[in-house]
C-alpha positions, 0 to 999 in steps of 0.5 A, a space after each residue: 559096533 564093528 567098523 565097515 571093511 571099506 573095498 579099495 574102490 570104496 576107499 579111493 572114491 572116500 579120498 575123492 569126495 574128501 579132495 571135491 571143494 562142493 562134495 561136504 563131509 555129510 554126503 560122505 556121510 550118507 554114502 559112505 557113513 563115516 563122519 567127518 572125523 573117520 574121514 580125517 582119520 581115514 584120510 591120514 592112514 592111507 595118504 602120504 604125510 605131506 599129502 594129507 597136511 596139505 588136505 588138511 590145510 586146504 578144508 580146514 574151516 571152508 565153508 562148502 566142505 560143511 552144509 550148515 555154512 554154505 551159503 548156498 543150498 541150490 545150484 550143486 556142481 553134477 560132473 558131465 560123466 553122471 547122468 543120474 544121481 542116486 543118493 550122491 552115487 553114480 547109477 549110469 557111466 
């Protein structure tokens, strides 16, 4: 099966959610459709080498970055500029 072309938009948005502590790699997933892998891979071809050494460090192993092991499954961060989520997409600014 072919990759998806990702926008510069799109890609920028993928690099963002991978920085959020509460944004985990399955609702990258369910936007973006790339799973964890890709997104580490995609992380590492368009960051500077320190930069995604220092990402790489940073959610290896935490909890809130993977559903399954958070302890929590209620109460999600929702930034004050997103009025409406639609399947984790901003629908209104």
């Amino acid at each position: 099966m072919p990759q998806k072309v990702y926008t510069e938009l799109e890609i920028d948005r993928i690099i963002e959610m991978a920085w959020e502590d509460r944004t985990t790699f399955d609702a990258i997933f369910l936007q973006f459709g790339l799973k964890e892998q890709e997104v580490i891979d995609l992380m590492r071809s368009e960051m500077k080498l320190s930069s995604f050494k220092m990402w790489r460090e940073r959610v290896q192993g935490r909890k809130t970055k993977h559903e399954k092991l958070r302890d929590f499954r209620e109460g999600r961060f929702k930034c004050s500029m997103q009025r409406q989520i639609n399947n984790n997409k901003i629908s209104k600014r």
